[in-house]
Backbone as a ProteinNet text record, in pm:
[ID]
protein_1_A
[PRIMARY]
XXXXXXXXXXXXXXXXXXXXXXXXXXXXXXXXXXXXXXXXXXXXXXXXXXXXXXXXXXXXXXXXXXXXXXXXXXXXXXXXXXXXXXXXXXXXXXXXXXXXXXXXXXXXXXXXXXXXXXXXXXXXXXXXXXXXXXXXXXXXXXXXXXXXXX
[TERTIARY]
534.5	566.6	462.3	499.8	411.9	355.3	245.1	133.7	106.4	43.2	-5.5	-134.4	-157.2	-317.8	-383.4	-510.7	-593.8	-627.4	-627.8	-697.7	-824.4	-828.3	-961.8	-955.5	-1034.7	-1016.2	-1217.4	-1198.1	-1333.8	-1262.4	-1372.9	-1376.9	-1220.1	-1168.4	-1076.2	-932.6	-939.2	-881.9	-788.3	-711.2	-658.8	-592.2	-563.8	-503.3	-433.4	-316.1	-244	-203.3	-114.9	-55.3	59.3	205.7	263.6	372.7	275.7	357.2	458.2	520	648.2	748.2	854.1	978.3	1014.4	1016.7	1101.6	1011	883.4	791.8	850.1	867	940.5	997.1	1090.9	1189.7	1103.4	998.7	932.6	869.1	881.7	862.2	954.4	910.7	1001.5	952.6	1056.2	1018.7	1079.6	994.4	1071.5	1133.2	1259.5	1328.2	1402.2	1341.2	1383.4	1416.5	1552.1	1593.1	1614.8	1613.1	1660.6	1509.1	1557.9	1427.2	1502.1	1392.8	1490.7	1446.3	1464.5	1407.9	1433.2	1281.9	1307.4	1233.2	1167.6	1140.2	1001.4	914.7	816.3	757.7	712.4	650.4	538.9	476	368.1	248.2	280.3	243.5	86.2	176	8.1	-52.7	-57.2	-138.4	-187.9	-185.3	-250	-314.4	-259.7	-347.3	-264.9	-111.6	-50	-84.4	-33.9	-89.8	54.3	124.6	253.1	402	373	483.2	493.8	586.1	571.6	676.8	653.2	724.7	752.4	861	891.8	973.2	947.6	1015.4	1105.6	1217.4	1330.5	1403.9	1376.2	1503	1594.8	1720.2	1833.4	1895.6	1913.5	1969	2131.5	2178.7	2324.8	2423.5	2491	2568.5	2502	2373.3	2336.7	2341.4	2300.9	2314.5	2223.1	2162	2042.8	2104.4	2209.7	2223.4	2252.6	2254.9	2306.3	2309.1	2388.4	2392.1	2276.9	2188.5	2098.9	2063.2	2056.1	1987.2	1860.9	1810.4	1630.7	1655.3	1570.5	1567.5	1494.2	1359.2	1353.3	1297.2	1308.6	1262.5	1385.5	1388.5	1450.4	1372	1478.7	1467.1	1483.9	1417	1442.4	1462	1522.6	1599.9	1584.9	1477	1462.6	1546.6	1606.2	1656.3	1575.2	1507.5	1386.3	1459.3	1534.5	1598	1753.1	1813.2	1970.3	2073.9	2177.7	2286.3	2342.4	2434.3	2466.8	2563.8	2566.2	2627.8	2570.2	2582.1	2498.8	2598.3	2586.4	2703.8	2657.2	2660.5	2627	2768.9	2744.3	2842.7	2979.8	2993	3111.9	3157.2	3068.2	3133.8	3005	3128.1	3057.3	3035.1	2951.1	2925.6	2816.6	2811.5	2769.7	2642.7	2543.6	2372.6	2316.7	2252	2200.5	2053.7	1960.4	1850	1812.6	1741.3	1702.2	1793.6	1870.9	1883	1828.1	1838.7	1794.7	1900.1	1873.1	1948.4	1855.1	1883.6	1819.4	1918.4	1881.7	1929.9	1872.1	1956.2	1926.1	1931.9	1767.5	1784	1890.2	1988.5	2125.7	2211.5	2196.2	2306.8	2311.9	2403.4	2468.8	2449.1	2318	2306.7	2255.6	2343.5	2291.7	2352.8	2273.7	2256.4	2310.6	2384.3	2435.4	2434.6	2386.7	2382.5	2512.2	2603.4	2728.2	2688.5	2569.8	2559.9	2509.5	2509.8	2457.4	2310.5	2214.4	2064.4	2036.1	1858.2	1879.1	1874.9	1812.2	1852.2	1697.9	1642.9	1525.6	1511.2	1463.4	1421.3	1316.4	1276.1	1151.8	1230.4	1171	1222.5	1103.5	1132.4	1030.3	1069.3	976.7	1035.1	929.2	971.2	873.1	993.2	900.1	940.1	1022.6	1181.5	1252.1	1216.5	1215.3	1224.8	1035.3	929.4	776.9	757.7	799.1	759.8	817.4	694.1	755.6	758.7	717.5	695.7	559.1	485.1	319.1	298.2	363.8	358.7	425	452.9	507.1	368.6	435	318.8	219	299.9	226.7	129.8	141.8	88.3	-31.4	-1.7	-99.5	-191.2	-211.4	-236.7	-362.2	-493	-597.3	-627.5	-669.1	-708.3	-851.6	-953.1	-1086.5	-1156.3	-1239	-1279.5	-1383.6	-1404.6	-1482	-1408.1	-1514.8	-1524.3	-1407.4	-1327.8	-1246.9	-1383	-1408	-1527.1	-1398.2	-1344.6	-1274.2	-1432.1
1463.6	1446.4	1354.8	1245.8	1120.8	1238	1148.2	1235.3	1128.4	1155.3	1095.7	1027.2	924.1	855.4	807.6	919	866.4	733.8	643.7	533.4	520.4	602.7	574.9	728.4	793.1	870.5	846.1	910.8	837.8	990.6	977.7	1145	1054.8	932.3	948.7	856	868.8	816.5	888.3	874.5	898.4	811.6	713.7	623.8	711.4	700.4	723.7	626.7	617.2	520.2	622.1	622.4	704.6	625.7	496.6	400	278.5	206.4	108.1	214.8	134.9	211.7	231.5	175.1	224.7	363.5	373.8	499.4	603.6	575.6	731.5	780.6	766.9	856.5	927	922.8	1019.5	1141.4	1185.1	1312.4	1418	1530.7	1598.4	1694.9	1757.6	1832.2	1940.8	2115.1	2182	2244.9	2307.3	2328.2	2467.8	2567.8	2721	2680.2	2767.2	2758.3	2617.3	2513.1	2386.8	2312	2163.8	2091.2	1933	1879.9	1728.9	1635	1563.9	1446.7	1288.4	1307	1125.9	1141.4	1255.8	1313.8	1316.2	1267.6	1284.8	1316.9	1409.7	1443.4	1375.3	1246.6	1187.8	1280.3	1347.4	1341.8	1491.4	1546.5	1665.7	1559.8	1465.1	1400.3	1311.5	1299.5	1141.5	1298.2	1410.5	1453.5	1453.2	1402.2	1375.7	1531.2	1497.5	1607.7	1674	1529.3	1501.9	1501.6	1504.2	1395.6	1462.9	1433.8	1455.5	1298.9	1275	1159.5	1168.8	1150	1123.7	1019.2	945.5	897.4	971.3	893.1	911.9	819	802	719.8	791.6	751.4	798.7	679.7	724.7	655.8	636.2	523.3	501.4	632.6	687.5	784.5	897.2	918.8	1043.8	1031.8	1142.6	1213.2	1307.8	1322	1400.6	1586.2	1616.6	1745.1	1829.7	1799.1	1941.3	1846.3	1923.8	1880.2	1943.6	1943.4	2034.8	1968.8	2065.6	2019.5	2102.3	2080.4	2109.2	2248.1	2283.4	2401.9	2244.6	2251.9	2160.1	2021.8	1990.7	1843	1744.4	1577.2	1496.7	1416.5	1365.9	1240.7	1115.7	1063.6	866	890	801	761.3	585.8	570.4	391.6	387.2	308.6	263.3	149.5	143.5	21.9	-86.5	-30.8	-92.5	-39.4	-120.5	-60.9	-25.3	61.1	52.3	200.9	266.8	392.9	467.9	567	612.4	688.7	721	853	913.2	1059.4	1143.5	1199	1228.4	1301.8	1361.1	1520.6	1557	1534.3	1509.4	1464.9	1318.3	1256.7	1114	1016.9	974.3	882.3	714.3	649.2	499.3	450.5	318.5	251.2	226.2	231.5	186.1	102.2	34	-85.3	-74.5	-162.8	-247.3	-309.7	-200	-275.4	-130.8	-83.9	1.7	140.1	178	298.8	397	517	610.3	696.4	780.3	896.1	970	1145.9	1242.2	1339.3	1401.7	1499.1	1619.1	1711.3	1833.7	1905.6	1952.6	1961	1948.6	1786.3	1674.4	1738.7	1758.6	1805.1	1707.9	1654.1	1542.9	1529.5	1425.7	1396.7	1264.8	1156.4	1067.9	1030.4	924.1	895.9	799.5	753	615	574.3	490.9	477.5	300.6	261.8	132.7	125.4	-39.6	-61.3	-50.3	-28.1	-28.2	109.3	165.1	244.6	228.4	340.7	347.5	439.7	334.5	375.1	421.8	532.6	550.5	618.9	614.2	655.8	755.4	850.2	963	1024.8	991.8	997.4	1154.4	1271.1	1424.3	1412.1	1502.6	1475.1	1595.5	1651.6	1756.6	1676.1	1656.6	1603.6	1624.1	1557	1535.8	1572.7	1539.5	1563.3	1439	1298.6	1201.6	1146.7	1096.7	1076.4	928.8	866.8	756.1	719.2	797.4	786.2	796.3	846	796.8	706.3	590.4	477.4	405.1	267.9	217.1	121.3	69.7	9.6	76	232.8	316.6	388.8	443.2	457.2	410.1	272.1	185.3	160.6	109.3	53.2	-80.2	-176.9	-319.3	-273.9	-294	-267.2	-417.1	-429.1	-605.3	-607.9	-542.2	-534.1	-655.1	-694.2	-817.9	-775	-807.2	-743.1	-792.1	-677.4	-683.6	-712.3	-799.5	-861	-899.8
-1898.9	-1758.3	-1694.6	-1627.2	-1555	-1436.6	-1440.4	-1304.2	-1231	-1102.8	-991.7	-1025.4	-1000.3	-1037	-876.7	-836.8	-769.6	-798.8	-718.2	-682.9	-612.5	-504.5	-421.5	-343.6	-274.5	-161.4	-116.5	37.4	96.8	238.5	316	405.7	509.6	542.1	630.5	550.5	389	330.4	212.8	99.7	-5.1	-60.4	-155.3	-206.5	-380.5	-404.1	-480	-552.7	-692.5	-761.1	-841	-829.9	-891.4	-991.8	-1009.4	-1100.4	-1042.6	-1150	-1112	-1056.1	-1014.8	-994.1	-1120.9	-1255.6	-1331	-1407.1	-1336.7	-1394.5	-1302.5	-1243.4	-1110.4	-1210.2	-1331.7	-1390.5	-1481.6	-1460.2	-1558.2	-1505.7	-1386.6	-1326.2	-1315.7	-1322.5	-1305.3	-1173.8	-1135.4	-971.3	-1024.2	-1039.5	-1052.7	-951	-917.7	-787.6	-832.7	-811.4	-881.5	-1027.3	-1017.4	-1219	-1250.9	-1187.2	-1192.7	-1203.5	-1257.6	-1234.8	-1238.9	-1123.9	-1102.1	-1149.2	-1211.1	-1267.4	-1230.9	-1215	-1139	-995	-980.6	-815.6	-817.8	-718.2	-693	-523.4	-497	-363.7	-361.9	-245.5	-253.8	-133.8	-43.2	57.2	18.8	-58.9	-24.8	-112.6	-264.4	-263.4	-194	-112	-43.2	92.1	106.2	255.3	335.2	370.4	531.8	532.5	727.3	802.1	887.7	892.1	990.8	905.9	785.3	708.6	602.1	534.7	345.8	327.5	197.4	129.7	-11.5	-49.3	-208.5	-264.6	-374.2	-408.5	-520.3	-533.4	-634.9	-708.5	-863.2	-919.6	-1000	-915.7	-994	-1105.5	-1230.8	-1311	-1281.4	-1296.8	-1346.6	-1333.5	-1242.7	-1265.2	-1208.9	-1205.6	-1157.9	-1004.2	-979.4	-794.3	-789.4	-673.6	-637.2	-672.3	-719.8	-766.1	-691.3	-567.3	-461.5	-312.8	-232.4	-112.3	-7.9	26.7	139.5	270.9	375.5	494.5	534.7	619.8	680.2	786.3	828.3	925.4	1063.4	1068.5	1163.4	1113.3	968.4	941.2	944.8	1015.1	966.4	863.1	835	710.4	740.8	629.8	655.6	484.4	468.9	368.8	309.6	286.9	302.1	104.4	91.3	-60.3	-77.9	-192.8	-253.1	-355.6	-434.2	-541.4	-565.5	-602.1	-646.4	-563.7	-581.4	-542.6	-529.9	-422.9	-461.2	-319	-335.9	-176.2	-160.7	4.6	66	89	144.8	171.1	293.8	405.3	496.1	590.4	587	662.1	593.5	487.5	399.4	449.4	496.6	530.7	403.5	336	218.6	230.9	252.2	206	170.3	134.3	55.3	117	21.7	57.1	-52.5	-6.7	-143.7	-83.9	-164.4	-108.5	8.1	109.1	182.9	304.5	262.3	373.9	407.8	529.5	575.9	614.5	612.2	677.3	695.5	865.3	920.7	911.4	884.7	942.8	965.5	1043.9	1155.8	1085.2	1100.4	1001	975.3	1062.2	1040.3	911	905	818.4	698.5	652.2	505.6	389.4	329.9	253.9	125.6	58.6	-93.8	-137.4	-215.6	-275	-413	-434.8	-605.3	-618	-736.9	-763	-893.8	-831.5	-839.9	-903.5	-942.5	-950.8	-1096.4	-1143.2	-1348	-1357.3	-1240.7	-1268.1	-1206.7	-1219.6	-1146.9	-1014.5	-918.5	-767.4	-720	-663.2	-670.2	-441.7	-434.1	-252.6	-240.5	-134.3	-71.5	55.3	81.3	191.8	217.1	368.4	447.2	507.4	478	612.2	710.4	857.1	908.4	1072.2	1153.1	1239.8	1311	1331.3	1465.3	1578	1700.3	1817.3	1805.7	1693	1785.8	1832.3	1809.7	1891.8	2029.2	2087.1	2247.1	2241.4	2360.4	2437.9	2373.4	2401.2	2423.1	2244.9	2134.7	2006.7	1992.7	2012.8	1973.6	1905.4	1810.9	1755	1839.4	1944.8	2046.4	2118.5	2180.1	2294.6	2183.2	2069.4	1979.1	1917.9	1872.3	1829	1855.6	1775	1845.6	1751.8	1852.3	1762.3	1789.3	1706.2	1680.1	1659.5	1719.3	1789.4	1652.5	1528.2	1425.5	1280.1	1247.4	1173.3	997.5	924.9	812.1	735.8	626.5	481.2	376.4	408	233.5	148
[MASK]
++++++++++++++++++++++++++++++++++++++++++++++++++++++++++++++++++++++++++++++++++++++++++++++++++++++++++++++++++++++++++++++++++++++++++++++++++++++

């Protein structure tokens, strides 16, 4: 089973490496009597505080294995590589490279990759409705007038 490789960590940092996309298929996630393969949770390694993240590659034909929704987390759904459908709420279409989908802890959802390569995403969880106005990336944000040490 592929593992997580520290890169760096420092007191306000953590840097991870959990491989190429085509290394994602070498994890496995166990999930009760079941275990998923191709799944990786990035987020207690790296420290988030706000968030969790995982990636997933589904091979050719496979599907994330069950349909589930959240009590109060939504999702982002970014697709990195490949081809496949989402399902939410029983309404099915098409997602490739380069798209996103949110849902609402609610949403009834699961993923298949219906395409000849695999189907590689990143999913972002994280508490619905905690951001306001005043978390935006602009209102948060600080430019620091300090010199870059490349």
């Amino acid at each position: 089973m592929k593992q997580i490789e520290t890169i760096a960590e420092g007191q306000n940092y953590k840097a991870v490496n959990v491989g190429s996309w085509e290394e994602v298929t070498g994890y496995e996630l166990p999930m009760g009597p079941a275990v998923i393969q191709g799944k990786v949770f990035v987020g207690q390694a790296v420290g988030t505080t706000g968030s969790e993240l995982s990636f997933q590659t589904l091979v050719p034909g496979q599907d994330s294995g069950f349909l589930h929704s959240h009590k109060t987390h939504e999702e982002l759904y970014i697709i990195l590589k490949g081809e496949g459908e989402y399902q939410v709420d029983g309404n099915i279409f098409p997602v490739r490279e380069g798209s996103v989908v949110r849902v609402a802890p609610e949403g009834k959802r699961a993923l298949k990759n219906n395409g000849k390569e695999n189907l590689t995403m990143l999913c972002i969880q994280y508490k619905a409705h905690a951001f306001t106005e005043a978390d935006s990336p602009m209102a948060d944000g600080n430019i620091l007038q300090e010199p870059l040490s490349w």
